[in-house]
Backbone atoms as SQL, in Angstrom:
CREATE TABLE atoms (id INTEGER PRIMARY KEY, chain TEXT, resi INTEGER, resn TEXT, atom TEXT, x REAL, y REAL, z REAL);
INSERT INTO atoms VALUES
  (1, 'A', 1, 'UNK', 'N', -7.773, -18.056, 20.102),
  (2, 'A', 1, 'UNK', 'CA', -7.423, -16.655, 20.100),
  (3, 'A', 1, 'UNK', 'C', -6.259, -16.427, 19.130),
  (4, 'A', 2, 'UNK', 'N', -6.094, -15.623, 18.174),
  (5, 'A', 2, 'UNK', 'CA', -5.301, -15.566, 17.041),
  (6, 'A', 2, 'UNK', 'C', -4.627, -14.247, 17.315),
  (7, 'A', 3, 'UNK', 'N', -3.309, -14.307, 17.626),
  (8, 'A', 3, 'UNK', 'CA', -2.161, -13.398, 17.510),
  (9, 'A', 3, 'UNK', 'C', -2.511, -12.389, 16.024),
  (10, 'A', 4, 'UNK', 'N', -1.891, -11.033, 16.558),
  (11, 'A', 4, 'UNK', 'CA', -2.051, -10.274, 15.261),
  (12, 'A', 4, 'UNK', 'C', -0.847, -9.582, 14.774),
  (13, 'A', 5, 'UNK', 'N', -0.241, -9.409, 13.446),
  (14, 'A', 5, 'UNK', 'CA', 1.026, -9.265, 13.175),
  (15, 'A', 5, 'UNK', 'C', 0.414, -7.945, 12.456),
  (16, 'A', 6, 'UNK', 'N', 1.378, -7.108, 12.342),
  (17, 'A', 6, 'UNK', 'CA', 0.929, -5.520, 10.993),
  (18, 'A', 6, 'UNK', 'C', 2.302, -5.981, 10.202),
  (19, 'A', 7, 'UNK', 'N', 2.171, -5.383, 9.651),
  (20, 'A', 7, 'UNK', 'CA', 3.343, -5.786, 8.188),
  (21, 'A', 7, 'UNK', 'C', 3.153, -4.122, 7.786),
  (22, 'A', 8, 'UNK', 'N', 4.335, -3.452, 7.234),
  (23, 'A', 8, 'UNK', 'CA', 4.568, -2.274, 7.139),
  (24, 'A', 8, 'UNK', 'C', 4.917, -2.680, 5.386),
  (25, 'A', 9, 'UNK', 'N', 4.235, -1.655, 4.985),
  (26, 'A', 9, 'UNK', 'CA', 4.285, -2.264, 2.986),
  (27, 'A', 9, 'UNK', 'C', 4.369, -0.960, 2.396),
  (28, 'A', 10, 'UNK', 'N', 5.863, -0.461, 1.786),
  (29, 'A', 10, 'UNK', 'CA', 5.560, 0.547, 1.107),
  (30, 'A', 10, 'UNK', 'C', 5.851, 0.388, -0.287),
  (31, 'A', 11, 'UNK', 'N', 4.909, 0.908, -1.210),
  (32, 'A', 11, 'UNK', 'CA', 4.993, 0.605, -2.566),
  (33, 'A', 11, 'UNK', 'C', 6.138, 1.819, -3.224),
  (34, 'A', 12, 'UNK', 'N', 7.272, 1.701, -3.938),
  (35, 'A', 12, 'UNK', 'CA', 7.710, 2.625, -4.702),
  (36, 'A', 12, 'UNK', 'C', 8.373, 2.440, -5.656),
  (37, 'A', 13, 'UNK', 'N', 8.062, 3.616, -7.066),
  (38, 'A', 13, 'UNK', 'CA', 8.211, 2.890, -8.343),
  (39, 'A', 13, 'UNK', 'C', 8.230, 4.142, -9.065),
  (40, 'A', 14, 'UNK', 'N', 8.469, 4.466, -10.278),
  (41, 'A', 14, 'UNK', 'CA', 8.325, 5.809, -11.080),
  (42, 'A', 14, 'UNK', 'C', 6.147, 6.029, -11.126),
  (43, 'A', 15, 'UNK', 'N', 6.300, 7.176, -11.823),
  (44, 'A', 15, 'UNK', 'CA', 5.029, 7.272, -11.604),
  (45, 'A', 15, 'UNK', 'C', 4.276, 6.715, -13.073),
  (46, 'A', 16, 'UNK', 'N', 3.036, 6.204, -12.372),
  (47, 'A', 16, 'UNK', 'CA', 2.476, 5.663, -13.943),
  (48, 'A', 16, 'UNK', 'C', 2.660, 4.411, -14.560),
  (49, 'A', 17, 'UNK', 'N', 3.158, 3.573, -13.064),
  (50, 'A', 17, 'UNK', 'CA', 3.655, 2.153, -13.746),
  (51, 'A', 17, 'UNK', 'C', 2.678, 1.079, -13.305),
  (52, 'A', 18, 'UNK', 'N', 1.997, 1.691, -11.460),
  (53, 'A', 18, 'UNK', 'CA', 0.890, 1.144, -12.000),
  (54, 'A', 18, 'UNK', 'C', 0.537, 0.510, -10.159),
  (55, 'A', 19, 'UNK', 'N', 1.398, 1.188, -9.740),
  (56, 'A', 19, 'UNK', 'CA', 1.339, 0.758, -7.318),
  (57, 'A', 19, 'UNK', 'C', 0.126, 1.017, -7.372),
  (58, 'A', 20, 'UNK', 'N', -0.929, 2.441, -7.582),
  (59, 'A', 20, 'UNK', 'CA', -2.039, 2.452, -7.007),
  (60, 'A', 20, 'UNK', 'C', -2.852, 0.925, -7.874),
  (61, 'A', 21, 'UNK', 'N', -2.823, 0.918, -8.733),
  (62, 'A', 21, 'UNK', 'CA', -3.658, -0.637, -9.195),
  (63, 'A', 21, 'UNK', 'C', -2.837, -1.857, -8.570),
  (64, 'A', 22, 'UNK', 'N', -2.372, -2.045, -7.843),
  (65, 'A', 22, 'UNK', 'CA', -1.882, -3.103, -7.126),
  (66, 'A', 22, 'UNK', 'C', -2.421, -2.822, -6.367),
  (67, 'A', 23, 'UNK', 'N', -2.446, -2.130, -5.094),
  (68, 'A', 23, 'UNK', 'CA', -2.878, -1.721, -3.936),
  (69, 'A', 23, 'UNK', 'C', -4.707, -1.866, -4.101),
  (70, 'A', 24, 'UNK', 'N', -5.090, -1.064, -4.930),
  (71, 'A', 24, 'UNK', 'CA', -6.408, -1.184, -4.783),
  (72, 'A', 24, 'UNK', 'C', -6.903, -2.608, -5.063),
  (73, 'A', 25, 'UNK', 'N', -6.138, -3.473, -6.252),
  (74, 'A', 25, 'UNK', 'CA', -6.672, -4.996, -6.320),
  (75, 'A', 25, 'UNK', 'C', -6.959, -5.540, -5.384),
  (76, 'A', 26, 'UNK', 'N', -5.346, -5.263, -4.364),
  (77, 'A', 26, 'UNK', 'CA', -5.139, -6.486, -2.882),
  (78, 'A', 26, 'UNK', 'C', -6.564, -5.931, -2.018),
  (79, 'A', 27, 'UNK', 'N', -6.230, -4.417, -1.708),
  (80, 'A', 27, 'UNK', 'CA', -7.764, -3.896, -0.315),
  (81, 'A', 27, 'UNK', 'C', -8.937, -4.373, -1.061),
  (82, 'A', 28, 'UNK', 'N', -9.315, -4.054, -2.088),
  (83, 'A', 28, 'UNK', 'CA', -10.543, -3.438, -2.569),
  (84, 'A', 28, 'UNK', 'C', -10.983, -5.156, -3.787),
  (85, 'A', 29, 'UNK', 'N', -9.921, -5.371, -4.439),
  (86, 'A', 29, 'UNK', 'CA', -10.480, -6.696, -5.152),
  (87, 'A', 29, 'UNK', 'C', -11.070, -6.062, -6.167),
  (88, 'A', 30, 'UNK', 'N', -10.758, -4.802, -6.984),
  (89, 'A', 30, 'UNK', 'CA', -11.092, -4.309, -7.109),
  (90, 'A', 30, 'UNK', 'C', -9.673, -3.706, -8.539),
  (91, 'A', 31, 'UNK', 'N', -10.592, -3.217, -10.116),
  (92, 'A', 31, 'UNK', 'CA', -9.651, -2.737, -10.707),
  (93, 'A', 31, 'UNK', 'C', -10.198, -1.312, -11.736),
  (94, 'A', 32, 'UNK', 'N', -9.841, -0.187, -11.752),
  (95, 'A', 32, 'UNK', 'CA', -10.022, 0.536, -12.054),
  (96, 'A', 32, 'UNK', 'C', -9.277, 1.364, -13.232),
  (97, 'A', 33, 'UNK', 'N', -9.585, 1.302, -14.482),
  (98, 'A', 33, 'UNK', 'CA', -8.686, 1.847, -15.137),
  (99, 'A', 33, 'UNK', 'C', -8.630, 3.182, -15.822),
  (100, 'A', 34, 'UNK', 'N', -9.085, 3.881, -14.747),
  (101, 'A', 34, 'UNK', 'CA', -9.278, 5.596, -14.868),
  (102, 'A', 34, 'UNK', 'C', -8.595, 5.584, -13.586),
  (103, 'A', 35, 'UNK', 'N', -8.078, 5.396, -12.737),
  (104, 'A', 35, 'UNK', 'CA', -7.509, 5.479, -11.244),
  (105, 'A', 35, 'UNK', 'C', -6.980, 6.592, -11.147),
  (106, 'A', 36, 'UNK', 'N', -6.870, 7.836, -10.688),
  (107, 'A', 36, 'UNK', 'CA', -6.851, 8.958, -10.256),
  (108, 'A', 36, 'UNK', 'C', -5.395, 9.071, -9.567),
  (109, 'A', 37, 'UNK', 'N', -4.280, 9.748, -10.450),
  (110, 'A', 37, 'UNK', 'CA', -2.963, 9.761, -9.622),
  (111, 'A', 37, 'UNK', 'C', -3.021, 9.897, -8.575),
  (112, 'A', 38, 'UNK', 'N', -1.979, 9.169, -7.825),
  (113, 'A', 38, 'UNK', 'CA', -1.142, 9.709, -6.160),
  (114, 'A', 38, 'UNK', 'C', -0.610, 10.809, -6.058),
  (115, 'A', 39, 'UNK', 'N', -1.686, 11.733, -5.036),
  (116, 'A', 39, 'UNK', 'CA', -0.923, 12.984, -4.823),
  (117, 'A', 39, 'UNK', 'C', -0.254, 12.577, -3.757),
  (118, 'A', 40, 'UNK', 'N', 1.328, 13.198, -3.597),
  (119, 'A', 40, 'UNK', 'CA', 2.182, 12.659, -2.235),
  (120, 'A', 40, 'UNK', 'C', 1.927, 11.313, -2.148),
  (121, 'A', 41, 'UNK', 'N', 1.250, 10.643, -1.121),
  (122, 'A', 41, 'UNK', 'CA', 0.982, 9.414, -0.762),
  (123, 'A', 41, 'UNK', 'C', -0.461, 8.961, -0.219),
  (124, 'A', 42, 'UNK', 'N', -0.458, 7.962, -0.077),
  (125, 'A', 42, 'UNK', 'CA', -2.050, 7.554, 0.078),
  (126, 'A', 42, 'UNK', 'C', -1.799, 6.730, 1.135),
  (127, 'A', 43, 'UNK', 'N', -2.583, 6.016, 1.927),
  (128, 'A', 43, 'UNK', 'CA', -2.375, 4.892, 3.055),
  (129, 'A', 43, 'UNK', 'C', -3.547, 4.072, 3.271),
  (130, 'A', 44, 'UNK', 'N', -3.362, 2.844, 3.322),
  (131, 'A', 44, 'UNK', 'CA', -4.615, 2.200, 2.810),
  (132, 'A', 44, 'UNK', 'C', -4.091, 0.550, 4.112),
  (133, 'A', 45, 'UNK', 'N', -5.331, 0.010, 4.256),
  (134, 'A', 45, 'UNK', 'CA', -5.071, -1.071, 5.610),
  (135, 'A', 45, 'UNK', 'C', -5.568, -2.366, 4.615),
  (136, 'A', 46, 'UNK', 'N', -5.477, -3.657, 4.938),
  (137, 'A', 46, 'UNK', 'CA', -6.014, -4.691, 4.706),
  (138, 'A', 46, 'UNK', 'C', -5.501, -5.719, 5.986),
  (139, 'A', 47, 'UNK', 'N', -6.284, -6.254, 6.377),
  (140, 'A', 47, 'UNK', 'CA', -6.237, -7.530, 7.146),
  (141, 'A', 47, 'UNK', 'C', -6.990, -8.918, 6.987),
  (142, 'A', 48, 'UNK', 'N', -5.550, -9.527, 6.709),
  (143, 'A', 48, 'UNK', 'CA', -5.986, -11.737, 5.514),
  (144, 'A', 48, 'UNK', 'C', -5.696, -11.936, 7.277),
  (145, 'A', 49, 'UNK', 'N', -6.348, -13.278, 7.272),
  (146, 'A', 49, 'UNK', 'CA', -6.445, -14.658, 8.249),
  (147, 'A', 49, 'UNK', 'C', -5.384, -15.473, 7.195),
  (148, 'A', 50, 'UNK', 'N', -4.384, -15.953, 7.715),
  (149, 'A', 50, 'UNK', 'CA', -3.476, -16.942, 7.149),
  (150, 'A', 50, 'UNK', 'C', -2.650, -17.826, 8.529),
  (151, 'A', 51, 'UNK', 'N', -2.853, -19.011, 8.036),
  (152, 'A', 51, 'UNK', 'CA', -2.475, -20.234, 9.241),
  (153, 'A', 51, 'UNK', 'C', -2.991, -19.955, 10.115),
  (154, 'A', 52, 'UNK', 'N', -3.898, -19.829, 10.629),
  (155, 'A', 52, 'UNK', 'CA', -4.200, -19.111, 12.696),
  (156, 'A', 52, 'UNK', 'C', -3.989, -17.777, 12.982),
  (157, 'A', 53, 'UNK', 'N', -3.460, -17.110, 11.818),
  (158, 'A', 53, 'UNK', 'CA', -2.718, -15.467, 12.313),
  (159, 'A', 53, 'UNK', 'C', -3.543, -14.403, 11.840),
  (160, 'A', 54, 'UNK', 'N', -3.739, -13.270, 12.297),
  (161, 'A', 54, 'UNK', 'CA', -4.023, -12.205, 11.339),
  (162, 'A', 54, 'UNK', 'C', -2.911, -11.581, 11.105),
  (163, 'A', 55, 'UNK', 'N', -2.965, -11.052, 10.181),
  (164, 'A', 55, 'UNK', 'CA', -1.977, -10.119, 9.004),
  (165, 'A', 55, 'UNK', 'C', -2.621, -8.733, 8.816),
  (166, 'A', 56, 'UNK', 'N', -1.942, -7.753, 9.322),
  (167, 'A', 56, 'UNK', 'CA', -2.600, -6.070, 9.011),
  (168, 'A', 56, 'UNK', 'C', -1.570, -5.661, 8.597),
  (169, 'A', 57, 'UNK', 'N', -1.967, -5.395, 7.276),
  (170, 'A', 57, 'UNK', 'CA', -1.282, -5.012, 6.452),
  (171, 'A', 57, 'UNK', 'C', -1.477, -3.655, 6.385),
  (172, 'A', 58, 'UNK', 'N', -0.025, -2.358, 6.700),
  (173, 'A', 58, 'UNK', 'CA', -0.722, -1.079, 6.457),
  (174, 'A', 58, 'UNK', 'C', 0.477, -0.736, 5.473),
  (175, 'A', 59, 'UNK', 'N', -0.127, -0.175, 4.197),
  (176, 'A', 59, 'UNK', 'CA', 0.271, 0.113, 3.100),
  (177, 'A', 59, 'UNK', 'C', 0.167, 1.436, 2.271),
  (178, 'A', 60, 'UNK', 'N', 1.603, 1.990, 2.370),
  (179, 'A', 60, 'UNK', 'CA', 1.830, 3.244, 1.908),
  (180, 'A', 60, 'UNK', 'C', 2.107, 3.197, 0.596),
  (181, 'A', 61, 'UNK', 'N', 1.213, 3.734, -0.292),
  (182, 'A', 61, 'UNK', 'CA', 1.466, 3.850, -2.116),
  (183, 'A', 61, 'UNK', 'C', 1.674, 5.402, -2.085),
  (184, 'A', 62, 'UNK', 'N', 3.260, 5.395, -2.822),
  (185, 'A', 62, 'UNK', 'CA', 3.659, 6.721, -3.432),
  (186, 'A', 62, 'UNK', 'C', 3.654, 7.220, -4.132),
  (187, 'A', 63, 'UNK', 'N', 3.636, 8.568, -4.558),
  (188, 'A', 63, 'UNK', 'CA', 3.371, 9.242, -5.611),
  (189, 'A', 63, 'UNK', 'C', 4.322, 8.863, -6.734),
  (190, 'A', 64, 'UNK', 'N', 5.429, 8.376, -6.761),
  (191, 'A', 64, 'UNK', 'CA', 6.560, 7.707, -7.308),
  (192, 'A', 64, 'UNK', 'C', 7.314, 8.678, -8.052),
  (193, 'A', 65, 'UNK', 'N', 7.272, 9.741, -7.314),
  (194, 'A', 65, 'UNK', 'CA', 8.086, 11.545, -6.889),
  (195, 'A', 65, 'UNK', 'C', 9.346, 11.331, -6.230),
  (196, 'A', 66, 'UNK', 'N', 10.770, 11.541, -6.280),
  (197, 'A', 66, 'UNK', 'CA', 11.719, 11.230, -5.310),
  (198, 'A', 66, 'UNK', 'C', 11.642, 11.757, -3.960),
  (199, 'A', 67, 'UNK', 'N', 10.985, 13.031, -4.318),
  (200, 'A', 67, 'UNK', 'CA', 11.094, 13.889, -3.214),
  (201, 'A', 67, 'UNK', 'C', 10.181, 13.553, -1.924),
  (202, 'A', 68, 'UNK', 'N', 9.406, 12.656, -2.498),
  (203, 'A', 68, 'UNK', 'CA', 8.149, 11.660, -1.849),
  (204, 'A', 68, 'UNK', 'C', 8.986, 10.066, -1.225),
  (205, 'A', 69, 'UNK', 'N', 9.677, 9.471, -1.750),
  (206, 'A', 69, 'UNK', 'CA', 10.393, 8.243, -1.538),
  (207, 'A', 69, 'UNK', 'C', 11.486, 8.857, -0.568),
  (208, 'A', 70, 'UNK', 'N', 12.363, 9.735, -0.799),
  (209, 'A', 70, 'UNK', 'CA', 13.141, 10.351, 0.294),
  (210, 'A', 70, 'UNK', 'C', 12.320, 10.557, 1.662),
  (211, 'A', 71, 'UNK', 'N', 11.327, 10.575, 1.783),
  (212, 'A', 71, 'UNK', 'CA', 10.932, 11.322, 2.972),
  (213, 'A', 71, 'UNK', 'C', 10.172, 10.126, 3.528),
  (214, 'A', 72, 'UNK', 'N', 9.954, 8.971, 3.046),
  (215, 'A', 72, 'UNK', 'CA', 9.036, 7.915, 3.474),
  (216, 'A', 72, 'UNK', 'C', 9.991, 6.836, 4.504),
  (217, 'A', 73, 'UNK', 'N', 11.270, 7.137, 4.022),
  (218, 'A', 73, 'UNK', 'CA', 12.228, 6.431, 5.639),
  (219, 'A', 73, 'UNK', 'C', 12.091, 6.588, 6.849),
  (220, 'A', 74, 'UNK', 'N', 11.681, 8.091, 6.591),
  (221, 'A', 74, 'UNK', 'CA', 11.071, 8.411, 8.587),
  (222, 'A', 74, 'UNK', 'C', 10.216, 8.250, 9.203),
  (223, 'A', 75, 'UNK', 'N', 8.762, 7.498, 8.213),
  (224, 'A', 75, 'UNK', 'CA', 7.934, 7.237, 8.321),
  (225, 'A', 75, 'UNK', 'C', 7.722, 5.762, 8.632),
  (226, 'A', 76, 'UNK', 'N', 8.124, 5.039, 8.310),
  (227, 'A', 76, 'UNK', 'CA', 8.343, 3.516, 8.207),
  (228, 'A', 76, 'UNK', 'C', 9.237, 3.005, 9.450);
């Protein structure tokens, strides 16, 4: 029976540098190079098996807006 951990992951960076193509690589394995800006924020899950554990990963990519990064402390 394997214990399950979430991991809280928020990506933030200016805009256009490139979080949503990280994010979609890790979920999706996956690379897109027309990728469609972050409006506000997006939220996206992945869960790896590592040593015996699961890992749920829930992952907030920001618009990389301040006014968007200010407001993601209360969220987290």
């Amino acid at each position: 029976n394997m214990s399950l951990r979430e991991l809280k992951v928020c990506l933030l960076g200016d805009t256009g540098v490139g979080k949503s193509s990280i994010v979609w690589r890790f979920v999706e394995d996956s690379f897109d190079p027309n990728i469609n800006p972050t409006i506000g924020a997006s939220f996206m899950t992945k869960t790896v098996q590592y040593q015996n554990e699961l890992h749920k990963f829930l992952i907030w990519d920001t618009a990389g807006q301040e006014r968007v990064n200010s407001c993601l402390q209360y969220d987290l």
